[in-house]
C-alpha positions in Angstrom: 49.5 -28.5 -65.1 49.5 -29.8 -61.8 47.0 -32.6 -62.9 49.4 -33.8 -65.7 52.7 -33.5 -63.0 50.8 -35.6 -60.4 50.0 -38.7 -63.5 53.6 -38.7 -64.5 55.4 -39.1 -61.1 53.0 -42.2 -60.7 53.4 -44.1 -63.7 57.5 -44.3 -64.0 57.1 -48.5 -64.5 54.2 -47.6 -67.3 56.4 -46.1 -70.3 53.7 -46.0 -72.4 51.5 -44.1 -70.0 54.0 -41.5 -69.3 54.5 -40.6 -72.8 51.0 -40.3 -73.9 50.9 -37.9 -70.4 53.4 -35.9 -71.9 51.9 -35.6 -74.9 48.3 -34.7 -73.4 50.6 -32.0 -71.6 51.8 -30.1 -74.9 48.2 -30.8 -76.5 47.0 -28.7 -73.2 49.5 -25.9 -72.8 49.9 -25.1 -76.5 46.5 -25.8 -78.1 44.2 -25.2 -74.3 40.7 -24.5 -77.3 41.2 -28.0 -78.3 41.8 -29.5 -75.1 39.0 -27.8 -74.0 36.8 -29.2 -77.0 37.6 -32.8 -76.0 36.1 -32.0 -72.6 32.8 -30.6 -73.9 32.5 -33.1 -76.1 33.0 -35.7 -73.6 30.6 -33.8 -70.9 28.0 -33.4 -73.4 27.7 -37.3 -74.6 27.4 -38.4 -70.7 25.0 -35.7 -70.3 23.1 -37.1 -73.6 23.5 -40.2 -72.6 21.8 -39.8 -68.9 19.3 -37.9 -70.7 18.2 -40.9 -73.3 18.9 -43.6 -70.0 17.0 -41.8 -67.4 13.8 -44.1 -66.6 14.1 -46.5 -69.6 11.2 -48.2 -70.3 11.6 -49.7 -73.6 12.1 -53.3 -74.6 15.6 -54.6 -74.1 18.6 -53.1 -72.8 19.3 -49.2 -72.7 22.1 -48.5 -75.4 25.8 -47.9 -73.8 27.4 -44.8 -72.9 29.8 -45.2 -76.6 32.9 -42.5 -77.0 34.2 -44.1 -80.2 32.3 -42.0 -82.9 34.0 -38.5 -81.2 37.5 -40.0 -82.1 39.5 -39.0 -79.0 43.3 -39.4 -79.4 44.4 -41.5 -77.4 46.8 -39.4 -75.2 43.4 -37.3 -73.9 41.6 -40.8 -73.1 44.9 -41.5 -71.3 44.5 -38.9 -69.2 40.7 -39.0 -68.7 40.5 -42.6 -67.9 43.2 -42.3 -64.6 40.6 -39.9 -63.2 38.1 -40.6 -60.6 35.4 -41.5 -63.3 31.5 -44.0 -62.5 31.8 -46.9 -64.0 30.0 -46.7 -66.6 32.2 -43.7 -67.9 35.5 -45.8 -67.2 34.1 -48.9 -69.0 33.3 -45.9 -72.3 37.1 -45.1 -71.8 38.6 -48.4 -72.1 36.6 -49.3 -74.6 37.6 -46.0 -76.6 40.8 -47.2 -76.0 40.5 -50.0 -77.5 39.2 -49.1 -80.9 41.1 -46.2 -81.3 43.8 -46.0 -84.2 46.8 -45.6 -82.3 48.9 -48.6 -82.5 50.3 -48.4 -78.9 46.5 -49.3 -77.7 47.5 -52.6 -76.7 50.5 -51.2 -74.2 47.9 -49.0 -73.1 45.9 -51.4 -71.7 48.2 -53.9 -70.8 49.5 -51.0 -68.7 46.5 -50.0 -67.7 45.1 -53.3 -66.6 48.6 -53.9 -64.3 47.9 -50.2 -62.8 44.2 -50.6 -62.1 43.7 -54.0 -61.3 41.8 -57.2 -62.5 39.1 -55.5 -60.0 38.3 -53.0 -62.6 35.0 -52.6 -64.2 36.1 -52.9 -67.7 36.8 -56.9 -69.6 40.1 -56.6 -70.1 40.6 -60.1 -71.8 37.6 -58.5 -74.1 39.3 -55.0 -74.6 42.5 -56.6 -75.8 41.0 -58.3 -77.9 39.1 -55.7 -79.1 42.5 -54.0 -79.7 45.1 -56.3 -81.0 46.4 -56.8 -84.4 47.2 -59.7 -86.2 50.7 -59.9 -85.4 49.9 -59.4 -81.9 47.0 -62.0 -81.4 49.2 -64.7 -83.2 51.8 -64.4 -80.7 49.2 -64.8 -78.1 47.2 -67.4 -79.3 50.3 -69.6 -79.8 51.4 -69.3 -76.9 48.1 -69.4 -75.1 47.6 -72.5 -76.8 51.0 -74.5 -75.7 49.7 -74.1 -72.2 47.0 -76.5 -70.4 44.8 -73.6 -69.8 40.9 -74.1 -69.3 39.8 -72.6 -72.2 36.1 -69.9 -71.6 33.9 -68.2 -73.9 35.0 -65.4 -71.9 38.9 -65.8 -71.9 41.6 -63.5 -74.4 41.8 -66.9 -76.6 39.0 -67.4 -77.1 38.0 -63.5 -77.7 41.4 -63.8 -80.0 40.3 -66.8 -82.1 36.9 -65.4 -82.6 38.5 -62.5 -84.2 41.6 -63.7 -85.9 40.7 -67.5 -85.7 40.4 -67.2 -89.9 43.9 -65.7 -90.4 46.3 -67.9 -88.4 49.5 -69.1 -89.7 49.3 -72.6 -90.3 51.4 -74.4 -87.1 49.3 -72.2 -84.9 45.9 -72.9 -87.1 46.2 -76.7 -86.6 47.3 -76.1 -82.8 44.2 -73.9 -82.0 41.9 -76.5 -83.7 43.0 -79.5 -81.6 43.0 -77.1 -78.4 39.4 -76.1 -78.8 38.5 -79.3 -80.3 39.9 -81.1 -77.2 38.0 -79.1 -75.0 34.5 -79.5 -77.0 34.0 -82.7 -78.1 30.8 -82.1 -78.5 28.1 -81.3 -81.4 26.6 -77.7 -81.1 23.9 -77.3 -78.4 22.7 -73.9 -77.6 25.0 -71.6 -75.3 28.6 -72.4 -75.4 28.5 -75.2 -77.8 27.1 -73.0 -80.6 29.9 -70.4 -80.0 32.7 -73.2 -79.2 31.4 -74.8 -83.1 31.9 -71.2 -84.6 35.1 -70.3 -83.8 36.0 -74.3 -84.5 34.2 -72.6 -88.6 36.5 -69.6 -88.2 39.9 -71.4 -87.7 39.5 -74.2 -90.0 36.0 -74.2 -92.2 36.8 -77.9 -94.2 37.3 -79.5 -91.4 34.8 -78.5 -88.8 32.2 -78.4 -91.7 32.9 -82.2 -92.1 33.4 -82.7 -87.8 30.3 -81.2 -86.8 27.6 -82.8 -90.1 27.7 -86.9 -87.9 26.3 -84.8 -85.1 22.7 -84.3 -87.4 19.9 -86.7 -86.1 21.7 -87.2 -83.0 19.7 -89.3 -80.9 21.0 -87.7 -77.3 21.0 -84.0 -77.9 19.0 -81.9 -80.2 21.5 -80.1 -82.8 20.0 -80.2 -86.0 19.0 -76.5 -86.1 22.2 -74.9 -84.4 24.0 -77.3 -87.0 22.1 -75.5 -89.9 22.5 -71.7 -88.3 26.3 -72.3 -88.2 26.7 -74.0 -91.6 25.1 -71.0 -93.0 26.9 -68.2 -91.3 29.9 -69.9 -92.6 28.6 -71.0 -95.9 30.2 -71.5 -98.8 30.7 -74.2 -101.7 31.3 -77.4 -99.6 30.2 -80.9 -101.9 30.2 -82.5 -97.9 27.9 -80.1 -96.7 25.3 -80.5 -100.5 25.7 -84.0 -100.1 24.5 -83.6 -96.4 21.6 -81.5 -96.9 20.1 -83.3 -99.8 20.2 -86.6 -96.8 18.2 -83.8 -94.1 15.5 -82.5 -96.1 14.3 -86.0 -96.5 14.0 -86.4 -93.3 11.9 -83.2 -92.8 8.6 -82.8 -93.6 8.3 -79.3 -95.4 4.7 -78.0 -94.9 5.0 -79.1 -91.4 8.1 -77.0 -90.6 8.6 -75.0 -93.9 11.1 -72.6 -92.4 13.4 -75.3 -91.5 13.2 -76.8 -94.8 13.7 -73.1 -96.5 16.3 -72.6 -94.3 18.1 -76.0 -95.7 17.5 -75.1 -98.8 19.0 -72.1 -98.5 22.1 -73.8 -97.6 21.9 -76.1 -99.9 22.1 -73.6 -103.0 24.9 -71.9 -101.1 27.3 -75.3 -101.1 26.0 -76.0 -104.6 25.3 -72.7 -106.0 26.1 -73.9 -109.8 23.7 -77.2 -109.3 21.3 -75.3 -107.6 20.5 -72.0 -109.2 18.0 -73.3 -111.5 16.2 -75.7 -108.7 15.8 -73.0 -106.3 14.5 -70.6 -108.9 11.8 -73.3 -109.5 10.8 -73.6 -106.1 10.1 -70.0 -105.9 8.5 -69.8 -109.2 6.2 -72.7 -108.3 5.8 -70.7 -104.8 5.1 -67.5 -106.6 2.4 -69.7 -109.0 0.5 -71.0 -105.8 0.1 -67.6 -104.2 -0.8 -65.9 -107.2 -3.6 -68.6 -108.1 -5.1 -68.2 -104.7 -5.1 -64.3 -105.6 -3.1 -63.6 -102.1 0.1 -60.6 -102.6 2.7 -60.2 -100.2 2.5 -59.0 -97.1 4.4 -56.1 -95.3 6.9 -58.7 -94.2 9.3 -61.0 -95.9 8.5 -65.0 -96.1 10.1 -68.1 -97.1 9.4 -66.7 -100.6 11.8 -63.7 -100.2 14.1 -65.5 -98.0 14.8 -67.7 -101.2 14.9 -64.9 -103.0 17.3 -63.0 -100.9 19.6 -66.2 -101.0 19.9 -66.2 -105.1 21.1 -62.5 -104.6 23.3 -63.6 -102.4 25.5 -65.8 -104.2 26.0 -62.8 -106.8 26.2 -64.7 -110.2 25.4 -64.2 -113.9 22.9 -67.2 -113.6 20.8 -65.4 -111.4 20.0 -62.1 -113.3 16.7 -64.0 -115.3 15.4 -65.3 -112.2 15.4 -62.1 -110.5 14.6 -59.7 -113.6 11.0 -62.5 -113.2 10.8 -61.2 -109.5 11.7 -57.5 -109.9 8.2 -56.1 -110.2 6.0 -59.4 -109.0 3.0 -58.7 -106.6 4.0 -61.8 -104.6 6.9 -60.6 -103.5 7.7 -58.1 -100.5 8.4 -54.9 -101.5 11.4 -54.5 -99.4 13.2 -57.5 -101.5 11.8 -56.1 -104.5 13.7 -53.1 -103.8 16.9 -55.4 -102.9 16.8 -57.3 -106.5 16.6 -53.5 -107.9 19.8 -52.5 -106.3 21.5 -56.0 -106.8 20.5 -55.0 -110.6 22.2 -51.2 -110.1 25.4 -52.4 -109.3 25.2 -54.2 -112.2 24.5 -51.7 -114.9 21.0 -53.4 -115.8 20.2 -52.9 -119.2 16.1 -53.6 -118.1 16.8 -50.8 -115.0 15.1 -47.9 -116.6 12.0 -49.7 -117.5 11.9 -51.4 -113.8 12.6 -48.1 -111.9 9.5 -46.5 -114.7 6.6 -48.9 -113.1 7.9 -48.5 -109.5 7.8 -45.0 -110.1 4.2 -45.8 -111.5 3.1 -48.1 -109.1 4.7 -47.1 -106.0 4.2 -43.3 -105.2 4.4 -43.6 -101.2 8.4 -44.6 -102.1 9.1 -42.0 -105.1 11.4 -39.8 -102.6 13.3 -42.3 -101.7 14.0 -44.2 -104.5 14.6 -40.8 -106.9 17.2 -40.0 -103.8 19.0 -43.5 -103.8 19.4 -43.6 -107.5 20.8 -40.0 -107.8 22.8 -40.1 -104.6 23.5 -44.2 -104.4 24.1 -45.3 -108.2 25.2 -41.7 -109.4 25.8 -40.6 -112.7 24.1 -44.0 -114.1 21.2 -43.8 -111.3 20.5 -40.4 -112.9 20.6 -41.3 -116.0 18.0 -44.2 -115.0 16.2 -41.6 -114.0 15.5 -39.8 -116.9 15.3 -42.1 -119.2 12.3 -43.7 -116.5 10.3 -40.2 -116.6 10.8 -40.4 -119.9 9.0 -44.0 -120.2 6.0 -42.8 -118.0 5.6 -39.3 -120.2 5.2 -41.5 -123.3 2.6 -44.0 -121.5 
């Protein structure tokens, strides 16, 4: 009680504060077993937490102490994050905070962050991001905009635009274009440019697909495979960015740097998947030809082979379903995208499933468990029914 007395009387200029104070107060003295829950539950994940950390010695980063999945309301992370906490618990709190479902996250912090300090451990440019809505990050991001701010990969706009930079009313769309556009003139070179050119995708896809294609081949910087990456994280049909394409793969020589060229022609069937559905299909059957006459299968991982493969499934359309019935149950290809075409057939009600499911049954006993548990617990009713009908197949062989 005293706790909860103490955080009221010094946070009269932080309304928001002092009523989720208030309302950790009734949680406390009327339901003290639940209260009590949220503490165990937080003790235990730090404990846990030190416990997988202590003397980490594998590759890359340990993971981050994470509160989110436990689902705190947000008047107990209130509370618990105006205690004396280490950093690495405080930086957890905030960023519970900031992902939590109450909509008065965003006062929270703002309050918060003018309590605290700037010198706080925790991004708050990042976390408010992290917790605004739409109607929220529009005001800011016009206003943020209007001013002749510097603008950093690191700021609330450009943390804002990353995240809403796709649903922006249209005086504020064309403003935040010519503000980052203004302040990257530039083609895409790794670091900042890449990420300057994505949000650039985000806030206005036509137009920066058509900005950033002049910057292929440039002569002063090297661009052409950031300008690829980024075209196909934000790909879509685009004639400007087929017609483009078609210019680069002449200009690359395919068995000397196949993966580039796959990778273009990936894009390529995603700007022109009508036009290109039946080329790509004959690439990889011609592929599928050359591997199979030199008596090679695939390997444990996936190739350029699957990676066209994986693309045709991609663009989800009737075409594709021959192509990828040809592919379903082929030697040369991975297992692991045979077992994506199966499930891209699932969700489509397959006539052909039963027999496919029948030789993978056959042919693949290390994977029976799991594919017998997919179909009955992933497809359902018509995965069980594929089921049975697929014993029935192999009983009659």
């Amino acid at each position: 009680m005293m706790l909860v007395a103490t955080l009221i009387t010094t946070v009269p200029d932080y309304p928001t504060l002092a009523e989720l104070v208030k309302e950790a107060d009734r949680i406390r003295s009327g339901q003290p077993e639940v209260w009590q829950s949220y503490i165990s539950q937080k003790e235990r994940a730090i404990a846990d937490h030190k416990k997988l950390t202590s003397g980490w010695r594998k590759r890359g980063m340990p993971p981050r102490l994470d509160f989110q999945p436990l689902k705190f309301p947000l008047a107990f992370l209130v509370v618990e994050v105006q205690q004396a906490n280490p950093p690495r618990v405080e930086t957890a709190l905030l960023e519970a905070i900031s992902s939590n479902s109450d909509d008065r996250r965003i006062k929270v912090l703002l309050e918060l962050r003018a309590k605290l300090g700037d010198s706080n451990e925790g991004d708050w440019d990042r976390l408010l991001a992290t917790a605004a809505d739409r109607e929220w990050a529009v005001e800011q991001i016009a206003t943020l905009t209007r001013n002749d701010t510097i603008l950093r990969t690191s700021s609330l706009l450009f943390y804002l635009l990353s995240r809403f930079g796709g649903d922006l009313p249209g005086d504020t769309q064309m403003a935040a274009y010519e503000f980052v556009r203004s302040r990257w003139n530039k083609g895409p070179g790794n670091g900042d440019g890449e990420r300057y050119w994505d949000v650039l995708l985000r806030i206005d896809v036509e137009r920066a697909r058509k900005e950033i294609i002049p910057y292929f081949g440039s002569k002063e910087e090297i661009y052409d495979g950031c300008i690829v990456r980024l075209l196909g994280e934000h790909a879509g049909p685009s004639p400007d960015v087929a017609r483009a394409v078609n210019r680069w793969l002449q200009l690359v020589d395919a068995q000397e740097d196949h993966w580039f060229a796959t990778q273009m022609h990936i894009l390529l069937l995603k700007s022109d998947p009508n036009g290109e559905l039946q080329a790509t299909a004959q690439q990889i059957d011609q592929e599928i030809a050359r591997k199979k006459a030199r008596n090679e299968t695939a390997g444990p991982l996936t190739g350029d082979l699957d990676r066209l493969i994986t693309a045709i499934i991609a663009i989800n359309s009737e075409s594709a379903v021959q192509p990828l019935l040809r592919y379903v149950n082929n030697q040369q290809v991975s297992d692991l995208t045979q077992i994506e075409i199966m499930e891209w057939l699932a969700a489509r009600r397959h006539e052909q499933m039963p027999r496919i499911v029948a030789r993978w049954l056959a042919e693949h006993p290390n994977i029976q468990s799991w594919l017998r548990n997919t179909a009955e617990q992933k497809w359902g009713e018509y995965g069980r029914q594929v089921l049975t009908e697929a014993d029935r197949l192999n009983k009659n062989k």
